[in-house]
N, C-alpha and C positions, 0 to 999 in steps of 0.2 A: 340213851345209848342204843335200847334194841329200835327204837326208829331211824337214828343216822342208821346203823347197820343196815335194814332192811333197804334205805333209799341207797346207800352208798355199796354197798355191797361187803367185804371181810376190812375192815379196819386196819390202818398202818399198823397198830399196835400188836390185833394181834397174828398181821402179816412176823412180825420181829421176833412173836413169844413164840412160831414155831418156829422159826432158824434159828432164833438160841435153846430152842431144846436138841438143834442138831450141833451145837460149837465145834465137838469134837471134830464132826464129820468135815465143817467149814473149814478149820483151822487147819490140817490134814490138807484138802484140796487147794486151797490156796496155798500152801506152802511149796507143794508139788508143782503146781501152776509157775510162782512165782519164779522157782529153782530154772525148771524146764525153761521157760520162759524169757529168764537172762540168758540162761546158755545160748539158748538160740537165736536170738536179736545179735547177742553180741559176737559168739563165733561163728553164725550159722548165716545169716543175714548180712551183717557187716561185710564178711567176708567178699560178698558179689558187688560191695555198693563202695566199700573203706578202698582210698588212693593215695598213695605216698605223695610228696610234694617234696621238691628242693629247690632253691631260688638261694643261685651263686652270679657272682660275678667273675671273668675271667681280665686277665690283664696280662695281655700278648703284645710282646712289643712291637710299635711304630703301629698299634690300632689307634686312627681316631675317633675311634667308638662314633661314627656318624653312618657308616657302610655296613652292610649287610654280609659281605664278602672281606674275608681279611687273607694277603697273601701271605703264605709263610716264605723265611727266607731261603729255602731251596727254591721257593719257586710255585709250589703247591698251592692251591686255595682251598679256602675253608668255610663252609656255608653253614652258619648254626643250625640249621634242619639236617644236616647230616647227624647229627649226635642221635639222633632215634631213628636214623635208618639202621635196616638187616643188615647191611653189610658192617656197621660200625657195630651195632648189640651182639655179632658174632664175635666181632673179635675180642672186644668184652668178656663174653661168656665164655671164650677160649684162654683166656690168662688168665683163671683161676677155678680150680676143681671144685669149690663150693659150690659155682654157678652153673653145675652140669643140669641141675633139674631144671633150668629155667627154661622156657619155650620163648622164646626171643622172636623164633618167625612168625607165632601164633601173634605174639604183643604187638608186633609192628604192623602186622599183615590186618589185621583185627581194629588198628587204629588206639591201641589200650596205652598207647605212652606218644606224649606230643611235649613240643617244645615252646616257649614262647619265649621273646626276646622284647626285651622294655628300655628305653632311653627316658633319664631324669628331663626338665624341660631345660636345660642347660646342656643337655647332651655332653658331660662332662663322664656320667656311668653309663654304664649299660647294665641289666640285671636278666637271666635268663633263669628261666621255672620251668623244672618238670616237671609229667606229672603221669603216674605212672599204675595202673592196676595194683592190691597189694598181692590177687590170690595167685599174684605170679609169682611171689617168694616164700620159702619155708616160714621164713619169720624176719622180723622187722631188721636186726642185723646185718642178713644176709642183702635185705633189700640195703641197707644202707652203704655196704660196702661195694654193691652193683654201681649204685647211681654217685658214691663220688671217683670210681675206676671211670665211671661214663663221661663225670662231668670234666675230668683231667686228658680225655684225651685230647684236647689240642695241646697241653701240655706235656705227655707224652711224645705227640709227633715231634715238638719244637726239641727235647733232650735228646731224641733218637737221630734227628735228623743225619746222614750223611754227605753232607756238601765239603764238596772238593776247593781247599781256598790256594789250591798249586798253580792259577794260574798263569803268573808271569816265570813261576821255578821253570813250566815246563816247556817254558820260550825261550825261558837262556837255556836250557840245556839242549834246544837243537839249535841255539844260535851258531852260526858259521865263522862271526869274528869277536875276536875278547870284547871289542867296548859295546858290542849289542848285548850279549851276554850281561856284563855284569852291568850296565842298562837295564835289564829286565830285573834285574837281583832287585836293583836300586827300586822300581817301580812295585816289587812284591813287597819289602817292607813297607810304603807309603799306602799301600793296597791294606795292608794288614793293620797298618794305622789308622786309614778311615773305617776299618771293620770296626776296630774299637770306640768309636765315634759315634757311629750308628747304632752300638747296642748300649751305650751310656746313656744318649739322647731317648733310649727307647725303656731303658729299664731302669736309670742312673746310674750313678756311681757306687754301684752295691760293692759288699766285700765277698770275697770269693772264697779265700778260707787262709786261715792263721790270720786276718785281718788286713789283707791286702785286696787292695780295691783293684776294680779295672783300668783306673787312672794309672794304679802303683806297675799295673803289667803293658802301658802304653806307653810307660816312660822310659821302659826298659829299650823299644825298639828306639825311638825317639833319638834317646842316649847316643843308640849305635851307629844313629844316620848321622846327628847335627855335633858331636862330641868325640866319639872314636875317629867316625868319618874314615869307616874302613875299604868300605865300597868306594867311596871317592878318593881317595886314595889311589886304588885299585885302578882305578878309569883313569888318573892321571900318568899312572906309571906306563899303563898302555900305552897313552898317544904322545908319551914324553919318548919313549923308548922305542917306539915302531914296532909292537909287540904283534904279527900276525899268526895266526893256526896253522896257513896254508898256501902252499907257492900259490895255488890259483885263485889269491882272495885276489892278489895284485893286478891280477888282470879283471876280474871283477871290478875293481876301485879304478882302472882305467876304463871303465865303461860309464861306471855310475859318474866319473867326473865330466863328461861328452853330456850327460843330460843333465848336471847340475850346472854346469855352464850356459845351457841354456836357459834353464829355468832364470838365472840372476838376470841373465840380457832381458828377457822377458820382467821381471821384478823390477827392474832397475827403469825400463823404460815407463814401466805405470808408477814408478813414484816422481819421475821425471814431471810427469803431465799430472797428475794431483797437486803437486809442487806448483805449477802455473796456473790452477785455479784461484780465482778472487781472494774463497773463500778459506784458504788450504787453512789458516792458522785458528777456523771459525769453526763450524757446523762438522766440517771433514776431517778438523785435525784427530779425532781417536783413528779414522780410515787411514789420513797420512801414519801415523803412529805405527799400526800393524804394518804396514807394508816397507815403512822400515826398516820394521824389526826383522819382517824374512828377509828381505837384502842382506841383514849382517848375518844371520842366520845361515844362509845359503854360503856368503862369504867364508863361514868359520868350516861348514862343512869341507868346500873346496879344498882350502888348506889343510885340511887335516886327511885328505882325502891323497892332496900331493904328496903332503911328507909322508905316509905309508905307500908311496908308488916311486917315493924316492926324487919327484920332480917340482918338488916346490922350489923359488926362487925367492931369498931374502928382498922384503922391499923396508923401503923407506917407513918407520913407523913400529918394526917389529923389536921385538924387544931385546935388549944386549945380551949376548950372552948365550942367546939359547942355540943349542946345539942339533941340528937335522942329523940323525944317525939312519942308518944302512938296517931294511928291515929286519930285526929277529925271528925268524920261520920255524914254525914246527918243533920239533927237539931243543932246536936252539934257546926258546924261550928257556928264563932259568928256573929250575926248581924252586926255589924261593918262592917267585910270582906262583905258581900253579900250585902247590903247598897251601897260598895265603889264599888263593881261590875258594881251593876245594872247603878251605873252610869255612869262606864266606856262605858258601851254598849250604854248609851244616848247619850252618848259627842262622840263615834265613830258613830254613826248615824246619828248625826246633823252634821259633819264632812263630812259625804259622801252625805248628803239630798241636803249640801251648794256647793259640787262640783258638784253636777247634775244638778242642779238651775245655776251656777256661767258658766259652761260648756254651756249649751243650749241659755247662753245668747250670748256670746263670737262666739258662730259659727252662731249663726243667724245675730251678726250685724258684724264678720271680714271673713264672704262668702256672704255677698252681692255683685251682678255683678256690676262691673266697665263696665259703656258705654264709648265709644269715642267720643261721642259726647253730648252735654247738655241736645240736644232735644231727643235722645235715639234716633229716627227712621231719616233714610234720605229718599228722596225719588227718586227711579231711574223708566226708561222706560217708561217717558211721554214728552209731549213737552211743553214746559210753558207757560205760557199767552200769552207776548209777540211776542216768535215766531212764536203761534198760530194766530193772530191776525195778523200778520204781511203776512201770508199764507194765510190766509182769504179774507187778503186786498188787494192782488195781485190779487187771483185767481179771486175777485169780480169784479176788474177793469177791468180785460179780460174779462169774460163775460157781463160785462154792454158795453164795448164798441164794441164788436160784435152784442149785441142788439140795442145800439143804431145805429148801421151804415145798418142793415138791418134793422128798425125802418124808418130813416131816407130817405134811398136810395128808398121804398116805399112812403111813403110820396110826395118824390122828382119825382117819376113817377105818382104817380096819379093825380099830378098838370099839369105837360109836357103829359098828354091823353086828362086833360080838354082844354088844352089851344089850341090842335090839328085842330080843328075843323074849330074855329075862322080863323087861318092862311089860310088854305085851300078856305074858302069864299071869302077872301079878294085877293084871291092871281089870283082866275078865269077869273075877266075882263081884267086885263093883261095878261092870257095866249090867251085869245079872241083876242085881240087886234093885241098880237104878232102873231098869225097864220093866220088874216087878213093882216097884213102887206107882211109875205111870200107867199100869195097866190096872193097879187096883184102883186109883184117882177117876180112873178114866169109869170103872166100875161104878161106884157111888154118884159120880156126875147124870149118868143114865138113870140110876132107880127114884134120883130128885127130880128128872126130869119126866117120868110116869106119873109123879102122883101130881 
């Protein structure tokens, strides 16, 4: 053993016997180590390195998830990289007081939150991922309720939306004569009907509330158009009755009949000559077809055009019975008729009031973002407690037992300098002794060497 020592230098063994004469001192520094050591990997550390993640889907309707750009139905477009622009992270940060602390210009300006947008190979989903700095939020909560406020804003735009669906209301009501008028009524409910169409097609046939679907609130107009048939009604009693607003419509309707007379001559001569082509009943008959149909068309106008100017003439062909009356003007029209009006235009208004109400709700609760996970945010690019701690507890034990073997190995020399001294005292009258014995040896060697 004291030759390995001598060639190898202090032995593992008893490198060990002075650190464990320090335990104390080891145990102690590693535990401080270790303590320290988590805290700071994990809130200290983490903190510049740890980034929230969310990965939702949105499903906005008429997207075919294939485009990068989806229009909303005002009109507006929507470009998933808006979702982490400043202008969208303010107004975030502005619907809710918890998010006053957040620096929103610093995250975006800095690059600290991006978006990515991912299509299945079926291009059937789309999924988009944030991903966002954590040491931008107090605590994970708060981050959580930042980034699904974030990820709902195209669902927000689409509930808030204000679009205007008055647009035939507010044709009839600068219309000049009844049957345009209630024309445009007739057109705003069919309007209001394919609105419903389009947000069925786009969301389905969700229910809205008490259990009434969008079907059950399309059936409603439906009813009113093809079943009451109040509006047509309405249109009948007009051009049955010669029902006009205003002496000068009649001169009007003698202008408009000088150009629809022309128009038929016109009409009538290009169905002529279609007519003596080869092929009229072959290749051209859908062309013969339309042009038909505006001839009779134009026809129906005329007459209806006469008997409100008073100059139509019974022909051959018209039907028995019916009666050309002397126009109704102005006042004259009877309360009844104008009564049944006014409330056609109430029941089409409440009609369209019920699908802007019934619409705003539908897209605020069937475009909310689907997360992928319960807790909405994960969290990536830190290291967790445990392996924290676990690196803490290593590196602590290294350094405590370097301190304690140089701890120790001092210790172990200032005891071996006190004890130096002693030895040296005691060790004198034997060196005496022994250099008195060689000196007398040495004596007797010389006087054998005389004789």
């Amino acid at each position: 053993m004291e030759e390995e020592r001598e060639e190898g230098g202090i032995s593992i063994g008893e490198i060990f016997r002075v650190i464990f004469s320090q335990k104390w001192l080891v145990l102690i520094i590693t535990a401080v180590i270790a303590v320290a050591g988590t805290l700071g990997i994990y809130f200290g550390m983490n903190n510049s390195k740890r980034e929230y993640v969310a990965s939702f889907v949105l499903n906005l309707p008429g997207d075919d998830k294939t485009q990068i750009v989806y229009t909303y139905p005002d009109g507006t477009q929507f470009y998933y990289s808006d979702l982490v622009s400043a202008e969208i992270l303010k107004e975030v940060k502005a619907s809710d007081s918890a998010f006053d602390d957040i620096q929103v210009e610093a995250m975006a300006n800095e690059g600290n939150i991006s978006i990515v947008r991912t299509e299945n190979q079926q291009k059937t989903e789309v999924v988009y991922t944030i991903n966002v700095k954590a040491n931008y939020f107090k605590n994970k909560e708060v981050a959580r309720r930042f980034i699904t406020k974030l990820a709902n804003v195209p669902g927000s735009h689409l509930a808030e939306m204000n679009i205007s669906y008055d647009l035939y209301i507010d044709r009839a009501k600068s219309a000049i004569d009844y049957e345009t008028e209630i024309n445009n009524l007739l057109n705003q409910v069919n309007y209001i009907v394919k609105q419903y169409n389009t947000l069925i097609s786009g969301v389905g046939d969700v229910a809205v509330e008490n259990g009434k679907t969008l079907s059950y609130y399309k059936q409603g107009l439906t009813a009113y158009l093809d079943e009451q048939k109040v509006l047509s009604n309405l249109l009948t009693e007009v051009q049955d009755k010669n029902y006009l607003k205003s002496e000068e419509l009649i001169e009007k309707y003698k202008r408009d009949l000088t150009q629809l007379r022309k128009d038929l001559t016109k009409a009538e001569a290009t169905l002529k000559n279609l007519l003596t082509l080869p092929d009229a009943s072959g290749s051209n008959a859908t062309v013969v077809k339309q042009q038909s149909d505006l001839v009779e068309d134009l026809k129906q106008k005329i007459k209806q055009l006469e008997i409100y100017t008073g100059t139509y003439k019974f022909e051959e062909g018209d039907e028995q019975g019916v009666e050309i009356r002397e126009p109704v003007i102005g006042e004259a029209v009877p309360q009844e008729f104008t009564a049944a009006l006014d409330q056609a235009y109430s029941t089409v208004e409440a009609f369209t009031a019920e699908y802007k109400d019934i619409s705003s709700k539908v897209y605020g609760t069937s475009s909310m973002a689907s997360f992928a996970t319960s807790n909405v945010i994960t969290t990536k690019g830190e290291t967790g407690l445990i392996i924290s701690f676990a690196i803490s507890l290593v590196a602590g034990l290294i350094i405590a037992m370097i301190v304690g073997y140089i701890v120790g190995r001092v210790k172990l020399n200032k005891k071996a300098a006190k004890a130096a001294p002693a030895t040296a005292n005691v060790s004198e009258p034997a060196e005496a002794e022994v250099l008195a014995q060689a000196a007398a040896t040495d004596a007797e060697e010389d006087k054998k060497n005389k004789k």
